[in-house]
N, C-alpha and C positions, 0 to 999 in steps of 0.2 A: 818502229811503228807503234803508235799511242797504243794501249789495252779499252777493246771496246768494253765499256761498262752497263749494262743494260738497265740496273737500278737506276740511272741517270734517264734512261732514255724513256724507261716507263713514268717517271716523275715529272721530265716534258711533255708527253702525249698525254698524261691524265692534264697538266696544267694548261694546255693549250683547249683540251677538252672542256675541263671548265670554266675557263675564261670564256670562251664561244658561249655556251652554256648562260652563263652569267650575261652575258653581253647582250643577247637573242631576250631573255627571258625579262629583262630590265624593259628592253625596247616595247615586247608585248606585251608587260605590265603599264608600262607609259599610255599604251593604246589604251588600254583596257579602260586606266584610269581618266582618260581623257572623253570618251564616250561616256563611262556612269557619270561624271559631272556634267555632261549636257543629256542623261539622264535625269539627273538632279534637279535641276535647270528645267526642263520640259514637266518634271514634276511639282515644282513649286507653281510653275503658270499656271496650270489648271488648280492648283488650290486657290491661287488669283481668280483665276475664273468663275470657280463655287462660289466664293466670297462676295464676287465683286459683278456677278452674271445677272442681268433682269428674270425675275422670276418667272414673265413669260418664254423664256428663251431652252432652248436644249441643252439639257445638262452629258449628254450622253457619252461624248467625248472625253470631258474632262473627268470625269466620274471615271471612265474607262482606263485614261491614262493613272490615274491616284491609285487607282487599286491594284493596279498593274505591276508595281515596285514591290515585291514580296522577298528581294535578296541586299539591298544596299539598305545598311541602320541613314536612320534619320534621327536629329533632336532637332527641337525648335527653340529658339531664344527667343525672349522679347529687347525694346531696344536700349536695356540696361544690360545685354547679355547675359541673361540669368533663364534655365531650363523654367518653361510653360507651363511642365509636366504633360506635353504634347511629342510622342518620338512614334518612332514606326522601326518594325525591325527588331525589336531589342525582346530580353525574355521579361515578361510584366512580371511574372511572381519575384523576379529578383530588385527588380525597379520598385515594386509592395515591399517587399521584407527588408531591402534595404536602403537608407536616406541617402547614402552617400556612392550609388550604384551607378546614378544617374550620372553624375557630377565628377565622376572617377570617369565613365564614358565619355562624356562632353569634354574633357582635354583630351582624352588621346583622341577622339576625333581633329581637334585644334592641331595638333602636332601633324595628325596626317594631311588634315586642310585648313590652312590656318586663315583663309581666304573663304568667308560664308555666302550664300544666296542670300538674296537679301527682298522679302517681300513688303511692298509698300502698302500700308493698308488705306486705306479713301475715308474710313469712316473715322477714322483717328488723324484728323493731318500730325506732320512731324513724326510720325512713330511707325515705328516700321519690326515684322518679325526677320530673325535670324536664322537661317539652316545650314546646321552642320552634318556633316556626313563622316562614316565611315566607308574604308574598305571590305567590297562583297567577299561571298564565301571563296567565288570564283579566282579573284587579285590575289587572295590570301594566299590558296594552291599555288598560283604561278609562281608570285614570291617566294615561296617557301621549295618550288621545284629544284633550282639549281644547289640550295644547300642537301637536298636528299641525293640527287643525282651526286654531289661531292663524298658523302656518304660514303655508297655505293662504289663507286669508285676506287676509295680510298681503303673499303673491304677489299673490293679487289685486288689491289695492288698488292698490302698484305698475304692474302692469300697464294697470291702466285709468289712472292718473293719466298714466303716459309716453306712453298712446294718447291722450289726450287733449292733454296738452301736444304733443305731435307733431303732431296735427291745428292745435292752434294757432297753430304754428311754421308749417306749412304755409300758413296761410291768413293770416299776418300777414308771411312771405314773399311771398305775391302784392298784398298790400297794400302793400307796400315799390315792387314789380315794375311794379305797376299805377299807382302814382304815380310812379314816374322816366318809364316810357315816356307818362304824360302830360305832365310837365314839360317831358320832352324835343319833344315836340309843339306844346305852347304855344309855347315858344320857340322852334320854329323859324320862325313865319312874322310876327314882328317880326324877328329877324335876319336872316332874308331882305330884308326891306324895307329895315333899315339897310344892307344891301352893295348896295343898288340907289342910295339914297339918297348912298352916298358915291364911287360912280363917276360919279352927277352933279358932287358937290362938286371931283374929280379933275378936269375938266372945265375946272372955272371959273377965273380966275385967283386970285390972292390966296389961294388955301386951302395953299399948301404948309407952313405950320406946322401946322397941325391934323390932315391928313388921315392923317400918320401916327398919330398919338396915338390917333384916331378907330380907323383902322383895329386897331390895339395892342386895343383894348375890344371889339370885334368878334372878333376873333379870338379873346378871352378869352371872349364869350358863346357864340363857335363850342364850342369843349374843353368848357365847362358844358354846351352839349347834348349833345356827344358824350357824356362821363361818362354824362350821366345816361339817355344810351338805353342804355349797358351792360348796366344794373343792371336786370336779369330776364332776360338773358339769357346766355347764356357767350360769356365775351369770347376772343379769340386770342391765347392768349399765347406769347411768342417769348422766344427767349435776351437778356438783357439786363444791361447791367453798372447796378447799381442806383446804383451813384455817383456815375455822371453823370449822373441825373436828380434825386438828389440836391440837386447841387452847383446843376442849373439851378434847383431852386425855393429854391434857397436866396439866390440872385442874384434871383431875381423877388421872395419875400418881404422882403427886406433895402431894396431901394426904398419900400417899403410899412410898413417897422418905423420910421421913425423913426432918429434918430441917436445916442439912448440904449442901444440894443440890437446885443448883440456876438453874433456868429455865430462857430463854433468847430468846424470839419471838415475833419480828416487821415484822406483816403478811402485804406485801406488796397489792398495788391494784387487788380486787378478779379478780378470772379467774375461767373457768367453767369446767375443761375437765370430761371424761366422767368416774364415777369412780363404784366403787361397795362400799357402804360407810362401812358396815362392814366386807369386807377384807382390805379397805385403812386401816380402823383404826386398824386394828390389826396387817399391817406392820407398823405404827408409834410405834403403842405400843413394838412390838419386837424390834422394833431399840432403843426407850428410855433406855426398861429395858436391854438390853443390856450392855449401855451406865451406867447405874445407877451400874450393877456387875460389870464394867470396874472399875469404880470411886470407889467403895466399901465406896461407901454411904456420899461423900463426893468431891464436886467438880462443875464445870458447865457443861451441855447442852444447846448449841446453836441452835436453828433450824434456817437456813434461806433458803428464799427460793427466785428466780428471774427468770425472761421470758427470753428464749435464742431461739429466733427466733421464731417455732412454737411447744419449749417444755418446759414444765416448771421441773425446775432445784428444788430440795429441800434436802439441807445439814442439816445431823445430825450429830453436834460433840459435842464430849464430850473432857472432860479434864486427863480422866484414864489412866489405863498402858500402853494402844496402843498394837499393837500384833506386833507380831515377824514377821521377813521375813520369813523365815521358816514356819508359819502357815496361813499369808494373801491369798495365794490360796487356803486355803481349809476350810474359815469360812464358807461358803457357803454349805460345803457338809454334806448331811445328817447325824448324830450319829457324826460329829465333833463337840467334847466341850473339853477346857481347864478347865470349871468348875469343881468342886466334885460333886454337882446335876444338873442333867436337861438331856436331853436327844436329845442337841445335833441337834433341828429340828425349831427351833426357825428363825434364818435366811433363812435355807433353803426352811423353806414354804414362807417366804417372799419376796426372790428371784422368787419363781418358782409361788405368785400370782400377783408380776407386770408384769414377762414375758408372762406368761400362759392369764393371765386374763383382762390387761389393757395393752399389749404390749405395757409395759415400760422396764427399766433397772432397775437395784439396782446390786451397786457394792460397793469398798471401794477404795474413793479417796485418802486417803493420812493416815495413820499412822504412829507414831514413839514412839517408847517402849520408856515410863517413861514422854509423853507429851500427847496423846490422839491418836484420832481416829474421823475420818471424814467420815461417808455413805453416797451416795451420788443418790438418788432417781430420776429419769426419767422421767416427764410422758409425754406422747404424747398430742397436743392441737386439738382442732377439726378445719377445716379450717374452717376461716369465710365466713359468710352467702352472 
């Protein structure tokens, strides 16, 4: 069954709304514009009529209709098409102050009606004036309705979408939340049993080769529950030189890499910012082993790390496959893995605990399929004292 998608269906119902919209409001601008022209029209006669009326005769009409137009600009031409210096409508102190005000107005009237009134005068045969018109303040509003109404709209739409995503963010943050402080739970009461189990083993004779080793795995199941009861809640973070936690997973993963893979870290002068030490190190550790299934157990990891103003920068790259254009925006997202195991949450918690939890960054500077891959880590410095 398809996945309904509502962003789609909001982007039809606004497009059909403004379409109507646009369609409706053309038609009433048509009207609109079709009356002021026999506005127009009705006002040019009666200046015929002033003109051209016996002096015994009633002006009262035509006088009535001229003065009447106080919202549609007028210019007059005479019939070499050139302004009278005769308009109605227009601001005069701009038409005073500037020569080229008029004449800037009399083409966008053209453009709007390029089709003039055309008064014949009696007293002049052969010659005749011209009227061109603009659109009223009224036509302008209409016009201009359906791009405001698009607007608005298009506010809207935003709106609801970022409330919506934000609701989603929300509740797929306590679904994050909600499964670390379970796992952290599951696991604590087999590791409780194994640290009972291995102070019997401490006990007995003959165990002294294993019970460290044992104990090494326990301790490492210990930090996995810690990490993961963090995560939903705010952890405490303290001043910390990031170097030296660094330097220790890099001595822990390097046992665990294999003897093909070269490790490469000149921890520059320490810096302190404020960190949470075992969720730092379990985004190094995701970035390495990352970098370690990249290389497929052969190649270098570089870290370096440098002060860029008041944040400190820290690059992981490696020498591996690099990833595709095609899937650089979506290493980050939850249940994305090109691997055959894992599940895909590796970066994504690692992302969401420098932003969430040391509002830092972590993104991916630079890849290219068949030369490596560059992460490139953020954190924030504390102002100084």
């Amino acid at each position: 069954m398809p996945r309904f998608n509502w962003r789609i269906v909001l982007i039809i119902i606004a497009i059909i709304l403004v379409s109507g919209t646009i369609f409706y409001s053309q038609y009433v601008a048509g009207k609109i514009a079709a009356e002021e022209r026999k506005y127009v029209t009705v006002w040019v006669e009666a200046q015929r009529a002033i003109l051209n009326i016996p002096d015994t005769t009633s002006l009262n009409l035509a006088t009535f209709i001229s003065s009447e137009n106080k919202e549609i600009p007028i210019i007059e031409t005479n019939e070499k098409d050139q302004p009278t210096g005769n308009y109605l409508n227009l601001d005069s102190s701009l038409v005073n102050n500037d020569s080229s005000y008029l004449p800037r107005k009399l083409r966008e009237f053209k453009r709007y009606n390029s089709k003039p009134i055309v008064l014949l005068l009696t007293d002049k045969p052969y010659t005749a004036n011209h009227y061109y018109y603009g659109p009223s303040r009224l036509l302008g509003e209409v016009e201009l309705y359906p791009i405001i109404q698009l607007v608005i709209i298009a506010l809207f739409i935003t709106i609801a979408i970022m409330a919506v995503q934000t609701h989603y963010r929300s509740a797929q943050n306590q679904l994050w939340a909600g499964m670390a402080r379970e796992t952290a739970h599951q696991l604590g009461t087999p590791v409780s049993s194994l640290q009972g189990w291995l102070e019997i083993l401490r006990e007995r004779d003959n165990n002294a080769d294993i019970v460290p080793e044992i104990q090494k795995d326990v301790n490492r199941l210990l930090l996995i529950t810690d990490r993961f009861g963090k995560i939903g809640s705010q952890p405490q973070l303290e001043p910390r030189n990031p170097f030296e936690q660094i330097q220790q997973m890099i001595v822990y993963m390097k046992k665990r890499s294999g003897g093909r893979v070269h490790f490469e870290f000149d921890a520059p002068e320490p810096v302190f910012p404020l960190l949470s030490p075992p969720l730092f190190d379990w985004v190094i550790e995701n970035l390495i082993k990352n970098a370690l299934d990249a290389m497929e157990g052969n190649g270098t990891i570089r870290i370096a790390a440098f002060q860029h103003g008041r944040e400190l920068v820290i690059d992981v790259t490696d020498t591996g496959k690099g990833i595709s254009s095609q899937h650089i925006n979506r290493v980050f997202k939850p249940g994305f893995t090109t691997k055959k195991r894992g599940w895909g949450l590796g970066l994504a918690l690692s992302r969401r605990i420098m932003e969430t939890y040391h509002k830092g960054r972590l993104f991916v500077q630079w890849s290219e399929p068949g030369k490596g891959t560059c992460f490139r880590l953020i954190l924030p410095l504390p102002a100084k004292a």
